[in-house]
N, C-alpha and C positions, 0 to 999 in steps of 0.2 A: 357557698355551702359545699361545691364540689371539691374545691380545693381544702376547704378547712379538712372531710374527710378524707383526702388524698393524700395529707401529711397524717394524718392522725392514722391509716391504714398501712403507713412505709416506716410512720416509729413504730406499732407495733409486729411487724415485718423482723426489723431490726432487733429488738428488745423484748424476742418472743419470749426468752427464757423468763423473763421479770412478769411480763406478762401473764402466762400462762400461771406461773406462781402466782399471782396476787389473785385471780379466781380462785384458785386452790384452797389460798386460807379462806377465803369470803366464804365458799362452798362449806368450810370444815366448821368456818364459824354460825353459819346459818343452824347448820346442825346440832351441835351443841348448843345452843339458844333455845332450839325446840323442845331439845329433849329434856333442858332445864325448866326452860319457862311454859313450853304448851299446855292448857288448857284443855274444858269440855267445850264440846259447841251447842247451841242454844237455837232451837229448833221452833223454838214457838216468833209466831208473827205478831210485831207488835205496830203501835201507831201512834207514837204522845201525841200531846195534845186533843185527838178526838174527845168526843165526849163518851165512848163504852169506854175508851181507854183509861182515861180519868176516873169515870165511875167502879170502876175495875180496882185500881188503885185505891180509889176510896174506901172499897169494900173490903180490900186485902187490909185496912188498918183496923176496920171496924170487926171485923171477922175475920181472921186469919183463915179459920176452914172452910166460910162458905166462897171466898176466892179461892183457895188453892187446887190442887188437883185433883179428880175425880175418877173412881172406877166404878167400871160396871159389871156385876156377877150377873150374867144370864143362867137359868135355870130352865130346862124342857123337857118336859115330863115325856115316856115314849104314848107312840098313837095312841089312842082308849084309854089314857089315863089321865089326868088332873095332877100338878102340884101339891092341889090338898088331899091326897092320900098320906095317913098318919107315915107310913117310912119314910114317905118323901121330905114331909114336913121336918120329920126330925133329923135329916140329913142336911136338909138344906138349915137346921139350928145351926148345928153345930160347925158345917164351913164359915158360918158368919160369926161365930165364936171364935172361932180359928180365925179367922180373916181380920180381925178386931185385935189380935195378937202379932199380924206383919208390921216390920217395919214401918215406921213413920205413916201409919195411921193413924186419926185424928178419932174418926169416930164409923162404924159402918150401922148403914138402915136396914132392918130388917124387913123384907119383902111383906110377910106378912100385917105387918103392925103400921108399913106405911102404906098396905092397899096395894104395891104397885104387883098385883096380879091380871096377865091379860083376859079380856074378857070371856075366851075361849076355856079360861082354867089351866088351859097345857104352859104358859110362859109362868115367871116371878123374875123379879129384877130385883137385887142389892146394889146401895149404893154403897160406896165405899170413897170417905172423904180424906184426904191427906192434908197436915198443917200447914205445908209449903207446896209453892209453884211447883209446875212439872220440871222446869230446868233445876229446880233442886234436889230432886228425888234421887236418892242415892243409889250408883248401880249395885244392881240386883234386888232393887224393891218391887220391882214388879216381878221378877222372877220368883220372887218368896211369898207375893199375894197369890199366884197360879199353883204354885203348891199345896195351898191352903185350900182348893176345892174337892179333895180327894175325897171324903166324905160321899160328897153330893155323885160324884163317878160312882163310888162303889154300888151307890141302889144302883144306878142306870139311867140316870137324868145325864142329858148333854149339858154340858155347862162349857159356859165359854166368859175371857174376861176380857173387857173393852173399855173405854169412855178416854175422854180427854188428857188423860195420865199418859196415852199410848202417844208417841207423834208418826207422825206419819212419813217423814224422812230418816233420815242415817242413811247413808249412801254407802255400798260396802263396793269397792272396787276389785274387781277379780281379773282373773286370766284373759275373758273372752273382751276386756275394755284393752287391749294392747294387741288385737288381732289389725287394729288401726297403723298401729307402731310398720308391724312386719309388713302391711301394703305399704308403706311409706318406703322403708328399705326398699324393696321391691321395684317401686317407681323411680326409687334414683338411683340405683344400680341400672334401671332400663335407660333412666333420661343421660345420665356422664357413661353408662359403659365400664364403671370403674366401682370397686368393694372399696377403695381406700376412701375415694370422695364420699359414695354412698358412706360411709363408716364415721366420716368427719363431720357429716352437715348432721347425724345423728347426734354426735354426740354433744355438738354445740348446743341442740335443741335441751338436751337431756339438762345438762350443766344450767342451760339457763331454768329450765322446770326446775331444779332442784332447791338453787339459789330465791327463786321468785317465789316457791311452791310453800318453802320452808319458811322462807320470812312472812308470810300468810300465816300458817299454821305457829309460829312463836308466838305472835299478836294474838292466839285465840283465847290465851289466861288471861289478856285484861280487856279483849272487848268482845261487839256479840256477835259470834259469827255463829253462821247457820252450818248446816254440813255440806249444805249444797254450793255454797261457794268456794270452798278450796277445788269440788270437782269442774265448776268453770271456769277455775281458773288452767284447771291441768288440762282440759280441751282446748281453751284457747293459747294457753299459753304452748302447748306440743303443738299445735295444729301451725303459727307464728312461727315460732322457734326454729319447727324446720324449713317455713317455706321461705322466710328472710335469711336463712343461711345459704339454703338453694339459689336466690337471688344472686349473691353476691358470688358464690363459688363459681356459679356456671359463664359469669362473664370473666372470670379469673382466666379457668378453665381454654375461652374463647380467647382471650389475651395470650395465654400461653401459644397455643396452636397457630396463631399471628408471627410468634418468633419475638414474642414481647421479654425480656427479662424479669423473671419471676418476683422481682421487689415492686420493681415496676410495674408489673400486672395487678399485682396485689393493692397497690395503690391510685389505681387507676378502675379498679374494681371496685374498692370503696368507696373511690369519689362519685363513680358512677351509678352501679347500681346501690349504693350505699345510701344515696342520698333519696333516692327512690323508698329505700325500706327507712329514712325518717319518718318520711313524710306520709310513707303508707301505716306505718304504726303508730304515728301523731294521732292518725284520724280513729284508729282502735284507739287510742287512748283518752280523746275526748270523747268519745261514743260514750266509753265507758265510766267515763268523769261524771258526764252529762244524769248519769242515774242516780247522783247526787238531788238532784232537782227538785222529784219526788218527795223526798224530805221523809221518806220510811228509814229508817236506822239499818236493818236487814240487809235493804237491797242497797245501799248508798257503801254498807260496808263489801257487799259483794263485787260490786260494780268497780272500787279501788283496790281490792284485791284483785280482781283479772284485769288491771291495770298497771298495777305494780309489776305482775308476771309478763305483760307486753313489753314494759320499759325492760325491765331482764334482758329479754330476748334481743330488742334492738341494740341493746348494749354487746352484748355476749356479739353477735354479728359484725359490730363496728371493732370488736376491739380483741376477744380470744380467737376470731375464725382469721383474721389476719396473722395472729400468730402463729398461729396450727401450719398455714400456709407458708410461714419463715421456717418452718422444719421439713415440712413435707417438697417446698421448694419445686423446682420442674418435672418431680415426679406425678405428678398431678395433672402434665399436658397428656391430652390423648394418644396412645402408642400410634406408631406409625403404621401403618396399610388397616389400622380398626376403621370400625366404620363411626365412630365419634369424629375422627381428624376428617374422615372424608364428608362428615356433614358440614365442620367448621368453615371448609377449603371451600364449600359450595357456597356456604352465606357470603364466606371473604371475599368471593370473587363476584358475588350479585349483593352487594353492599348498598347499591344505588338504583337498582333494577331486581325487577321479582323472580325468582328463584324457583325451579320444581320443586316446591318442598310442602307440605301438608297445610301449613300453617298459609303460604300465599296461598296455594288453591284454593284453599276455605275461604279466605277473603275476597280472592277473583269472583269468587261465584258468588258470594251477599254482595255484593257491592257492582254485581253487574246488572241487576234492577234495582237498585237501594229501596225506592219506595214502594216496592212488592213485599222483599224482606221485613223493611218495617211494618208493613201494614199486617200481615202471618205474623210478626213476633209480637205483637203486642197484644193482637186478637187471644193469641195463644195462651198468654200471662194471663190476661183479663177472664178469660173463660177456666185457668187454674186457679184464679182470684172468688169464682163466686159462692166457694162456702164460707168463702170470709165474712160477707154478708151476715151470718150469723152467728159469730163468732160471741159466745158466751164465762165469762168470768168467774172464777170462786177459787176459793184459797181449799187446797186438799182438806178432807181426814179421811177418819176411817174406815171411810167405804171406798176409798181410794188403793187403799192399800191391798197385798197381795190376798188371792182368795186363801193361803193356808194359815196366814194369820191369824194369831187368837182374836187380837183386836179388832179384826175385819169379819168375821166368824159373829162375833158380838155385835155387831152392827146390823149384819145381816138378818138376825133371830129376834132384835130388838124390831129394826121398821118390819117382818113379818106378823110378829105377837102384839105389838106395842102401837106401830104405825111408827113412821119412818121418822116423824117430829121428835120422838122423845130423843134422837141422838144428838138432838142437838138446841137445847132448850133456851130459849130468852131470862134474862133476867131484867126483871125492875126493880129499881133502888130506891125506897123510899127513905129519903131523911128529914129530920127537921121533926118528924114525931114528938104529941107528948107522952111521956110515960104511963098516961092513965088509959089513954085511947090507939095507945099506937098499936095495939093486935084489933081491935075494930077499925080501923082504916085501912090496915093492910088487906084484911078480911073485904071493903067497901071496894076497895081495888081492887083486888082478883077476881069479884064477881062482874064490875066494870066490864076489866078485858075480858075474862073464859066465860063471863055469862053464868047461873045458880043451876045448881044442880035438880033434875025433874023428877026424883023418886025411882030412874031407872037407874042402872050401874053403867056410869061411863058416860051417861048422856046431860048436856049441858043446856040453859036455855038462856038468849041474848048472848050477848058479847060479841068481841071484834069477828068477823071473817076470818077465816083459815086458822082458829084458835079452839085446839080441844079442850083443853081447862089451863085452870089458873090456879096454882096452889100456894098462900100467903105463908108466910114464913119469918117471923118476927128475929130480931138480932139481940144478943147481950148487951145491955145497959138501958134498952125501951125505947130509942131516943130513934131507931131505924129497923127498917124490916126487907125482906125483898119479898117478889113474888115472882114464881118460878111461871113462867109461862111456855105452852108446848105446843106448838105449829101441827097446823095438820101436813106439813109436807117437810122435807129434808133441811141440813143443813147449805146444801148447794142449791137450793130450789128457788127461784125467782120468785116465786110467791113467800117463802119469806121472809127475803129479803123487802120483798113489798108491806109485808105486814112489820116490819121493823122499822117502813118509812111513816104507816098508820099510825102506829103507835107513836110514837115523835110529834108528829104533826098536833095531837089531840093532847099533846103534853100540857099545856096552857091550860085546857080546860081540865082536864086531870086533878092538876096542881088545885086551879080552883074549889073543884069538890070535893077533895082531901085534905087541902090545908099542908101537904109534905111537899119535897123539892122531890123532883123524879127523873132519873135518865137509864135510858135501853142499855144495858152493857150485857158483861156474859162471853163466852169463846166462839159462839156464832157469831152475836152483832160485832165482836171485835175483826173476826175473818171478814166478813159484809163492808164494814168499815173501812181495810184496809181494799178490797177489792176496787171500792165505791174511787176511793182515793187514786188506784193507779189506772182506773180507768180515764178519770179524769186527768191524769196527769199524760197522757199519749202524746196531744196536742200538744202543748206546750214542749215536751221534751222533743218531738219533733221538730218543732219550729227553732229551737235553740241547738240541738248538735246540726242536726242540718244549715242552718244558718252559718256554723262556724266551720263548718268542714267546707263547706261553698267559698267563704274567704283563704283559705287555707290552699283551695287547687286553684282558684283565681291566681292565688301566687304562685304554684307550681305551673299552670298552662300557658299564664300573661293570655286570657279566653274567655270569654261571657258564657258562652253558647257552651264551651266542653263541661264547667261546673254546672249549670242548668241540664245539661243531657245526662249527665252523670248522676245526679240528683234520681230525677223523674226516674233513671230506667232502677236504682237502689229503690226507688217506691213499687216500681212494677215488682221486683223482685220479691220484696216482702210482703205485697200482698200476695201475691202468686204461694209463698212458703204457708201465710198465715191460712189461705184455702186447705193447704195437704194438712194441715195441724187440725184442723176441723173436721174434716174429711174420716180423718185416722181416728183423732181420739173423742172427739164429741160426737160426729155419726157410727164409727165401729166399721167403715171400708177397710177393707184388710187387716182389723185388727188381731185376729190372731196369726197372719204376717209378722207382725211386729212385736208381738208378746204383749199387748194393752190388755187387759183383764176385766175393765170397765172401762165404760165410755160416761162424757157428759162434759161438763164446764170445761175450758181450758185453766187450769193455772194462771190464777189471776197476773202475776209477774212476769210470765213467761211471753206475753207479745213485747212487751217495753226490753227488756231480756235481749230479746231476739233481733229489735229494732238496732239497738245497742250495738253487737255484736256484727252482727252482718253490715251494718253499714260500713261499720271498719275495715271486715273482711273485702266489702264489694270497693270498696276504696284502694286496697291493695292492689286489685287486679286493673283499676283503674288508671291507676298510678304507674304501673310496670306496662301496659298496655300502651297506655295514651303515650306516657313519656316516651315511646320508641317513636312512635310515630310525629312527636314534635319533634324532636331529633333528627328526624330524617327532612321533615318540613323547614326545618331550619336551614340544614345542608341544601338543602335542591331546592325551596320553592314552590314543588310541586304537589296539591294537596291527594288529589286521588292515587300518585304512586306513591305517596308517603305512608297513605292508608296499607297499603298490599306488604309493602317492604318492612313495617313499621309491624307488621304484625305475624310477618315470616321470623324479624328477628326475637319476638318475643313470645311468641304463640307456645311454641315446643314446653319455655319456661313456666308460662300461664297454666296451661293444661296439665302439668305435672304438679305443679303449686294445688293446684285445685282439686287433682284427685288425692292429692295427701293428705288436704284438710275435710274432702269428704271422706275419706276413709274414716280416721280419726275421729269426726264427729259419728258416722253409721257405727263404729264400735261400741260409744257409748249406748245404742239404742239399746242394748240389750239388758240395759241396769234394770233391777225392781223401780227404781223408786219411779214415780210417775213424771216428778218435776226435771229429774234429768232427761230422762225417755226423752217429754214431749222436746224440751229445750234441743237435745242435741236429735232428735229427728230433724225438729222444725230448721236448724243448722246446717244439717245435711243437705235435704232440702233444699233449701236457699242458697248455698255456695255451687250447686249442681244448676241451678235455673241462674243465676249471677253470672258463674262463669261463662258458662258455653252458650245460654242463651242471651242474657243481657248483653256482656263484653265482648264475647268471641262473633258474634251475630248483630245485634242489634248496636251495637257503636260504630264497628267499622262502616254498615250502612248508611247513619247518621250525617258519620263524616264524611261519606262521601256525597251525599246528596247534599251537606251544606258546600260542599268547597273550600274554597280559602274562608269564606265566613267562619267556619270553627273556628279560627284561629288571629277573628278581629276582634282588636282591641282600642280601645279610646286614646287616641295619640295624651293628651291630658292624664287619663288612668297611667298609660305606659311610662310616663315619666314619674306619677307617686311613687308606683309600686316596686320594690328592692327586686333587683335580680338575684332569684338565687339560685341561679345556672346547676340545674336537678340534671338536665342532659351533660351536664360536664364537655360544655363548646371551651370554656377556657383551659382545660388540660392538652386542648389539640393543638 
């Protein structure tokens, strides 16, 4: 491996000018692709195969508007007044007169005629049905349904418009997501000394975003991408881009200061740490692969999009940083009497022995009681692990979303007047109906689940638990009907989710006393569904990238013990991030800290996300960390001064890698949207306890407390397994 990069880093040394051009077009052409081909992106969460999803699908043939998308006029009358006061009444007509005339509406229900006044008198809800899904709604149809409540404003009723029509993502990137960028500059200006390098390793990263970023976004005219994943992909892929550049530059950087010849440095750079950033962005790569697994479309397409943008980056690092490097040439060695050259001249000269340098005394000192160290870092992890314990799932809407939003507004005024169930209503699908009896069956079924009404207004009697009413609702041709069912608690609420699993269960017998075929669907049970699935799916995707990344440093370490440690301390780490994620956004600890506006579920996607991610990340550091230290283990022998030296030569790079990708990820905190927030906190996070507590701390202690054990390996295994000299011992 070292060598294959060591030539492939000295032709493009050589051949910068072709080089550098052939990214150029690729860049020019990515762009023009986009701007021909890109696409909407499609924001709603789906699941084939389940059975709401099916049912869902069904319903969309049989009824185009009772699937499609849905809004909500709220109407609130001021204090001491009522709805049905005649002004109000004739306001709230006529916006739903109006409202019946927007865009790509199907049909709207009038508040009055369909009851849905709160009991209090002060609320009224219009429904408002559109023919096609929310991903088909055409921009600006909800902009021209909110103009239509003017009416109802001018008495003096609040009115606000909401419901499932709204999504709850679109991610809009601004200034304050690139405040990551300028600490990155910042940090490699501090770590080379040098604007030209800092300026280089940026713009490699840039080029590769652009190329990876773009080719993502061309693909979104023919498949479904969400909008949240082109912005994981530009986290991880900036966050990469520049820390695999840095890699390879800084031992360039160090080869020159050696008195190496600039081609040769360059080539010996690549072989070396070049082979480091394969294998470190292999393991980003299958992380990211691995959320194929799931088998959700959404995340399987997000996961190969900030996959595709890692493969970018490695490339862009193997192949235009060496040529950047064939122009910029020995200008790139550290000037003479800086204190860059006087750091190099000190590693150079303690190349085999420990060094006054930050990076060995941090090691001196974990590793001079190792199992004190360990036993503090891991207590540490575990006691930042314990709101993981209850770490809670649901897929966003729109009580998720920001509080000045119309649709969050409508949500808010809806569980106040209504109770918090109507936002998010079950459907049941009855088919198989005969046309003579199919509105008395549906009828038979609603009073089933919501239980008969008692002569009072609102109050219901039998039926399921955690069920306010049931309202039957027949379909065009008689042959099917649904029945809208309304939770007495939210659509994130565990209860009902539970009464979604009731229902189901009792389907059999259902079936029986109706004679129709029945299944839960709806935009809740579909969220529920999809949660239910990637909760389930943790496990296994664990056991499967983990498994392959452990074969993967088997072959970088030729070591039992370093893939098992490596493993275990990537688990401490994630649980330790998934506590601060629960902490922040399910309990509300510093949540106006962070700009969270509500708290509750986590983001059903966002642990597996995260798992994904960061192992790749914590694999990088593991990679560039460990590999020094076998290296030196290799050369000497010696397992405890190979720990110290192994980690003076790599440390400076480590910690600089780390705070650019924490940067990078803390910038993002600041987006509205919830799903980025929690994601690129909980990344923060994680890269901050990976780094300096996992890696910088708890490994070197490891290894020193095992010995030369870290580095035993089965005489039998040693002979399978391919060398592929990642430390580049055959370029010496």
């Amino acid at each position: 491996m070292a060598s294959l990069l060591y030539r492939l880093g000295r032709a493009c040394f050589r051949r910068r000018g072709v080089v550098i051009g052939a990214w150029t077009l690729i860049l020019a052409a990515v762009i023009g692709l986009f701007a021909t081909l890109g696409g909407e992106f499609d924001d709603q969460f789906t699941i084939p195969g389940s059975q709401s999803q099916q049912a869902l699908d069904e319903l969309r043939e049989l009824s185009p508007a009772s699937a499609g998308a849905s809004a909500q006029i709220v109407f609130v009358a001021p204090d001491g007044t009522t709805v049905t006061d005649p002004r109000y009444v004739g306001a709230i007509a006529q916006t739903v007169a109006a409202a019946q005339q927007a865009p790509q509406v199907a049909v709207v229900v009038d508040p009055f005629q369909a009851k849905v006044v709160s009991p209090d008198g002060r609320a009224a809800m219009a429904v408002v049905q559109y023919g096609v899904p929310t991903q088909e709604l055409a921009d600006g149809t909800l902009d021209a349904l909110e103009e239509k409540v003017a009416p109802a404003r001018a008495v003096g009723l609040d009115v606000a418009v909401g419901g499932n029509a709204y999504t709850t993502t679109g991610v809009q990137i601004g200034p304050t997501e690139f405040i990551g960028v300028a600490v990155a500059v910042v940090v490699l200006v501090v770590t080379f000394g040098s604007l030209v390098a800092a300026g280089m390793n940026l713009l490699t990263a840039l080029v590769g975003i652009g190329v990876g970023l773009g080719g993502l976004l061309t693909l979104s005219g023919t498949i479904t991408l969400s909008s949240t994943a082109p912005t994981l992909a530009l986290m991880i892929g900036l966050a990469v881009g520049i820390d695999y550049a840095l890699f390879i530059l800084s031992r360039y950087r160090s080869l020159l200061a050696a008195g190496t010849d600039p081609q040769e440095a360059a080539g010996r750079a690549t072989g070396t740490a070049g082979s480091a950033v394969v294998f470190a962005g292999l393991t980003v790569i299958i992380a990211l692969v691995g959320l194929s697994v799931v088998r959700i479309p959404f995340l399987t397409v997000m996961g190969l999009g900030a996959a595709g943008t890692v493969l970018v980056a490695v490339l862009v690092a193997l192949t235009l940083l060496p040529a950047l490097l064939g122009f910029a040439g020995a200008r790139l060695a550290p000037r003479p009497g800086s204190r860059a050259l006087r750091r190099e001249q000190e590693l150079a000269e303690h190349a085999d022995t420990p060094a006054r340098t930050g990076g060995a005394r941090w090691a001196q000192f974990v590793t001079r009681r190792p199992l004190v160290t360990i036993v503090v870092t891991v207590l540490a992890l575990l006691t930042m692990a314990i709101p993981a314990l209850q770490l809670r799932l649901a897929l966003p809407d729109n009580g998720t979303a920001a509080p000045e939003t119309t649709q969050r507004q409508a949500y808010d005024l809806i569980s106040d007047h209504f109770g918090p169930g109507l936002n998010g209503p079950l459907l049941v699908l009855a088919t198989g109906l005969e046309p003579a009896t199919a509105e008395q069956t549906a009828g038979q079924l609603a009073a089933i689940i919501g239980g008969t009404p008692t002569g009072t207004p609102g109050q219901f009697t039998g039926g399921l638990d955690n069920v306010v009413y049931a309202v039957p609702q027949p379909l065009p041709g008689g042959t099917a009907a649904i029945v809208q069912v309304v939770p007495g608690t939210g659509p994130e609420d565990e209860a009902t989710s539970s009464l979604v699993t009731e229902i189901r269960d009792r389907i059999s017998d259902l079936e029986r006393q109706t004679g129709a075929e029945l299944a839960v669907t709806g935009q809740t049970a579909v969220a529920i569904d999809v949660s239910d699935r990637l909760a389930g799916a943790l496990l296994p995707f664990a056991l499967i990238v983990v498994g392959l990344a452990l074969l993967l440093l088997l072959l970088v370490f030729r070591s039992i013990l370093v893939p098992v440690k490596a493993a275990i301390g990537f688990l401490l780490s994630v649980a330790a991030s998934f506590g601060a994620v629960v902490a922040v956004f399910q309990w509300g600890w510093l949540k106006d800290l962070f700009g969270v506006s509500t708290t509750g579920p986590v983001v059903s996607f966002m642990p597996i996300i995260l798992m994904a991610v960061l192992f790749g990340l914590a694999m990088d550091y593991e990679v560039f960390l460990v590999s020094r230290m076998r290296e030196e283990y290799v050369h000497t022998g010696d397992p405890e001064e190979a720990v110290v030296v192994g980690a003076q030569q790599a440390s400076r790079v480590v910690v600089a890698a780390a705070l650019i990708m924490f940067s990078v990820f803390a910038s993002f905190v600041t987006v509205e949207d919830v799903i980025v927030k929690a994601m690129a906190f909980g990344l923060a996070v994680g890269v901050l306890v990976d780094a300096f507590v996992v890696r910088m701390t708890l490994v070197p202690a490891v290894l020193a407390l095992l010995g030369r054990a870290s580095w035993w390996l089965p005489r039998w295994l040693d002979r399978l397994l391919p060398d592929l000299d990642v430390e580049g011992a055959k370029l010496r």
